[in-house]
C-alpha positions as CSV (number, residue, x, y, z in Angstrom):
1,X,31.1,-24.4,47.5
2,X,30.0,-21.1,46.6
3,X,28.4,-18.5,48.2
4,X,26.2,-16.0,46.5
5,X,25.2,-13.0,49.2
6,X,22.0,-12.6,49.2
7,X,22.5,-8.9,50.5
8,X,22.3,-6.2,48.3
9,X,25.8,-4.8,47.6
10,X,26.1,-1.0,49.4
11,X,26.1,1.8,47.3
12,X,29.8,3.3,46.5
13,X,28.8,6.9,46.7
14,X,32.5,7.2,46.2
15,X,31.9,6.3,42.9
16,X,29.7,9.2,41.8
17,X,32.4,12.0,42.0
18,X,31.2,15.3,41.9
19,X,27.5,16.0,40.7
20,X,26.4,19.7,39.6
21,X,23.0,20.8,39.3
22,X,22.2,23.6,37.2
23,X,18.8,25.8,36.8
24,X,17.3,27.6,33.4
25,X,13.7,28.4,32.2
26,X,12.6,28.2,28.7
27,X,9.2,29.2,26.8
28,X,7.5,26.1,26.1
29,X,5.3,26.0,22.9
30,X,2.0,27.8,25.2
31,X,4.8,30.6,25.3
32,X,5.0,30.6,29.4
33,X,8.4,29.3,30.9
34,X,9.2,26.4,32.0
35,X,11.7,25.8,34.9
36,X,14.4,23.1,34.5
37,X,16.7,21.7,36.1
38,X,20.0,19.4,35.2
39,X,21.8,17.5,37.6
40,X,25.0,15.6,36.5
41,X,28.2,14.4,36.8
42,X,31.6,15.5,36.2
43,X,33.1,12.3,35.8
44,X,35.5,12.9,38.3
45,X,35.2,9.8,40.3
46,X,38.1,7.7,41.6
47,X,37.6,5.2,38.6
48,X,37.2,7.6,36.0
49,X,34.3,8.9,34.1
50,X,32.7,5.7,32.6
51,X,32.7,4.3,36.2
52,X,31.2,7.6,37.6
53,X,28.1,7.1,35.1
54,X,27.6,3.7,35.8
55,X,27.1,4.8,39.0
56,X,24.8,7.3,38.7
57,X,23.1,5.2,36.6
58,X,22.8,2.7,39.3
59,X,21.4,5.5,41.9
60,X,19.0,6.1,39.5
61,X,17.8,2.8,38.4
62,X,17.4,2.0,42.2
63,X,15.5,5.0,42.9
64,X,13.4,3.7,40.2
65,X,14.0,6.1,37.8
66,X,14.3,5.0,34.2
67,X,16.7,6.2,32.2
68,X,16.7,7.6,28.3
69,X,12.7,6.1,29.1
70,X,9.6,7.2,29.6
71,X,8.7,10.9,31.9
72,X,8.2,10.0,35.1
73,X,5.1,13.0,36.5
74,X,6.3,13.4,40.1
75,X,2.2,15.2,40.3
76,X,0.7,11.8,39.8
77,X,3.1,9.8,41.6
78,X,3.1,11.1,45.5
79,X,5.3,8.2,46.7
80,X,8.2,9.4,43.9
81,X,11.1,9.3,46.5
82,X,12.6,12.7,44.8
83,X,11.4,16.0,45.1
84,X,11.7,19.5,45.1
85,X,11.8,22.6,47.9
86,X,12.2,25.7,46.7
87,X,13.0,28.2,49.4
88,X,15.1,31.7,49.8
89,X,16.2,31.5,46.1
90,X,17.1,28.0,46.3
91,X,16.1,24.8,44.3
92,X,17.0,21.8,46.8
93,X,16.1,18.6,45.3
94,X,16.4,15.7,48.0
95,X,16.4,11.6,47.0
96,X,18.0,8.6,48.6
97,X,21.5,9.1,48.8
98,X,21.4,12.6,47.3
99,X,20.2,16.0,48.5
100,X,21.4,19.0,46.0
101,X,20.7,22.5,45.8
102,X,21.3,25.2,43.5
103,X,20.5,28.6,43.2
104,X,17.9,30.1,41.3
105,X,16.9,33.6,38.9
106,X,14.0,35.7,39.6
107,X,12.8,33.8,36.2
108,X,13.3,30.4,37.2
109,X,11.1,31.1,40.5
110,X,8.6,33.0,38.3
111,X,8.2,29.8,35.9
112,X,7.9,27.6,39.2
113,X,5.2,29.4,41.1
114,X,3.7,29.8,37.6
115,X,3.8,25.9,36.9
116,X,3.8,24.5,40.2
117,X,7.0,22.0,38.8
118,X,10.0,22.0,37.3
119,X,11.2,19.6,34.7
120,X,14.0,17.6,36.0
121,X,16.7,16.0,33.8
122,X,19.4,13.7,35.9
123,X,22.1,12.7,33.2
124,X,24.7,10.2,33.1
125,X,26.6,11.9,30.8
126,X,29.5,13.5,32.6
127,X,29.5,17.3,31.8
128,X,31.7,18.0,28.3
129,X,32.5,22.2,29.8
130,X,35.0,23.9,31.8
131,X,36.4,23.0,35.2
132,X,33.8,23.3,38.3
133,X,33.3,27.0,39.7
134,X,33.2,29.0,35.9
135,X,30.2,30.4,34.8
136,X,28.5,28.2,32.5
137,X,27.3,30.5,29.8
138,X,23.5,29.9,28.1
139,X,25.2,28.4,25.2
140,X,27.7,25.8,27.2
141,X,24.4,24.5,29.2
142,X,21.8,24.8,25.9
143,X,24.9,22.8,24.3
144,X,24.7,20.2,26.6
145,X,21.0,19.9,28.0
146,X,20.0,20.2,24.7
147,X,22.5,17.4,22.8
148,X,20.7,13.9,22.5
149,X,23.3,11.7,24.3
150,X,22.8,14.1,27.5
151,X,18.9,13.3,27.0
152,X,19.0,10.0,25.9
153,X,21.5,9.2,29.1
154,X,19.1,10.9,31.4
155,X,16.1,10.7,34.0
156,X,13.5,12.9,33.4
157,X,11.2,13.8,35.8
158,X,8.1,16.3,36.1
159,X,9.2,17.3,40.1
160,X,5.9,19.0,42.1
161,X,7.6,21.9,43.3
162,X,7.3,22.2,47.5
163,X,7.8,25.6,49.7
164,X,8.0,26.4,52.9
165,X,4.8,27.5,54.8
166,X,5.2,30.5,56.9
């Protein structure tokens, strides 16, 4: 006889390697900025980088989060399990199984308190640059956030951006 377990298998956060999450602003087409952020993979996992996607991909996907689908507007959905604190220069963005933070440019925070979000892209894609702890120059990260296999192997999210009240 076989058994099928009827609990859901635990996450193998081993799996995902190291993730990197990177902040830019933009001027959108009603020529204010727009604050993004990318989060991904270096497809450094124990399995390799295929592996290391499919499991972001499955953090996602069990987050809720579609991928290469539709925008998800974190403003119209309070019960969104990710969001966004931005606090002394910092963008932390907390979900199940994941809190990251990176930090952010004078003209990233002016584009957030401007907007009152930031437009979040989570790829699969592992990260094509250099090595972890270069400087990514504006052309390496508008290479890759901007090439549509990153996009089309990514979340994208509209996150409500939270502070601290003092």
């Amino acid at each position: 006889m076989t058994i099928t377990p009827t609990e859901p298998r635990p996450f193998p956060a081993n799996d995902l390697g190291t993730l990197v999450i990177m902040a830019w602003s933009g001027e959108a087409a009603d020529e204010r900025d727009v604050p993004y952020l990318l989060a991904c993979p270096l497809g450094d996992g124990p399995d390799g980088p295929e592996a290391t996607s499919e499991a972001v991909a499955k953090m996602l996907k069990d987050t809720g989060l579609p991928i290469g689908g539709e925008l998800v507007d974190g403003t119209a959905r309070p019960s969104l399990p990710v969001s966004l604190l931005v606090v002394a220069g910092q963008a932390v963005v907390t979900m199940p199984r994941l809190n990251a933070q990176c930090t952010v440019g004078e003209e990233w925070l002016a584009a957030v308190a401007d907007r009152g979000f930031a437009y979040f892209v989570f790829t699969t894609r592992p990260w094509t640059g250099d090595t972890p702890g270069k400087t990514v120059t504006p052309e390496e990260l508008t290479a890759f956030a901007g090439d549509e296999e990153t996009l089309k192997a990514a979340a994208h999210i509209v996150l409500p951006a939270r502070s601290l009240r003092t």
